[in-house]
N, C-alpha and C positions, 0 to 999 in steps of 0.2 A: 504494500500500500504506500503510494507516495503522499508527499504532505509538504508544503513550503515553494520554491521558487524555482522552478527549471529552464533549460537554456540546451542550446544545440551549441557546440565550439569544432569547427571542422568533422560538422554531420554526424557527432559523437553527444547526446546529453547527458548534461550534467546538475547536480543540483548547485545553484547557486547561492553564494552568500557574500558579504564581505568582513575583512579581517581586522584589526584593530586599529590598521593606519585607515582605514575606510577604503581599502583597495577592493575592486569584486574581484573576487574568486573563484572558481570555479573547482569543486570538490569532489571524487569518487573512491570507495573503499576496491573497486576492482583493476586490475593490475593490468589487463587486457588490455585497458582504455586511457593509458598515461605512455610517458614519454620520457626522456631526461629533465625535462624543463618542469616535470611538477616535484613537488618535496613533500615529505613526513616530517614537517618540523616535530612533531611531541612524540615520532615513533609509536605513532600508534595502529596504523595503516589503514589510516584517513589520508589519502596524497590530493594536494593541491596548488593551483596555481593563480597566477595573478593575468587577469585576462582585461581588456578594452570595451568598452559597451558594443562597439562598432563588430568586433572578432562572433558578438553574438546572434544566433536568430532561435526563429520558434520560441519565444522564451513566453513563460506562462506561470501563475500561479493556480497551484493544485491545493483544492481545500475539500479532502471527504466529509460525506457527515453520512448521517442513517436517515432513514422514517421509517420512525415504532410508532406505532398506534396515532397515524394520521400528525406525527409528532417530529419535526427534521432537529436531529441531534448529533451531536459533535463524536466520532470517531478518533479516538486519541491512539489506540492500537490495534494490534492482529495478531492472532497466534491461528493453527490450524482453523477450528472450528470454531469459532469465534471472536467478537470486534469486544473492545471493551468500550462503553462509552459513556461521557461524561452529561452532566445537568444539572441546572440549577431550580428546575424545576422542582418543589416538593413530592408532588402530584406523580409524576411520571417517575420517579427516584422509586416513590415509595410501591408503586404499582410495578415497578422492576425488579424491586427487592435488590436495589441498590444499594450500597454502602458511601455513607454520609463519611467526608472525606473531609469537610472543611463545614463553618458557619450556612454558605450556600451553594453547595456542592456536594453531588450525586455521582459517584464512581462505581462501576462494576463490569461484570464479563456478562453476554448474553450470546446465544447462538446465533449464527450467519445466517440461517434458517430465517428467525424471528425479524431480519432487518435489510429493507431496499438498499441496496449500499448505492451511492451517486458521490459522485467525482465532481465536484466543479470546477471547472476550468476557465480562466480569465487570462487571457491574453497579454503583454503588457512589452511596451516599450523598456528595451536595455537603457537608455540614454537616460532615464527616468531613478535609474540606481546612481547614475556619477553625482 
């Protein structure tokens, strides 16, 4: 399940972010899809690189959510058979048999079964991140 900012960089996507100096980024844990020019700075085999708005296309914001019970809610994970997901809803928490997680906040796992899963995707200008 994707989630956050993606980008195409030489017909290859990647999830996008920027790093501390505010440079964009361009990020992937698979080895396939890097070069010499990206780094593991923390050693972690997270490799990334420092890319130009221009170098990017197809770039889009990926935001899942569910609809339980005529209800669109937020997708925060995934494991095999199941999304876990989140609400600030009482009502729908407690009709989930959710676990109150915070003041206004409903965490828990429910099967895949149980939820439309949708993908929204929004478009967006690189230039937009400089």
């Amino acid at each position: 399940m994707k989630y956050g900012v993606y980008g195409k960089y030489m017909n290859i996507e990647y999830e996008i972010n920027k790093d501390e100096d505010n440079n964009i980024i361009i990020i992937t844990e698979d080895k396939t899809e890097i070069d010499g020019t990206f780094k593991d700075t923390y050693n972690s085999g997270v490799f990334s690189k420092i890319v130009k708005p221009e170098e990017l296309t197809e770039c889009i914001n990926i935001k899942p959510y569910g609809i339980i019970m005529d209800k669109k809610l937020e997708i925060s994970n995934e494991r095999e058979n199941e999304f876990q997901i989140v609400t600030s809803d009482l009502l729908i928490g407690t009709q989930l048999n959710l676990q109150r997680v915070d003041r206004d906040e409903w965490k828990g796992w429910v099967s895949k079964l149980d939820v439309t899963f949708v993908e929204e995707k929004k478009p967006f200008n690189p230039f937009d991140l400089a």
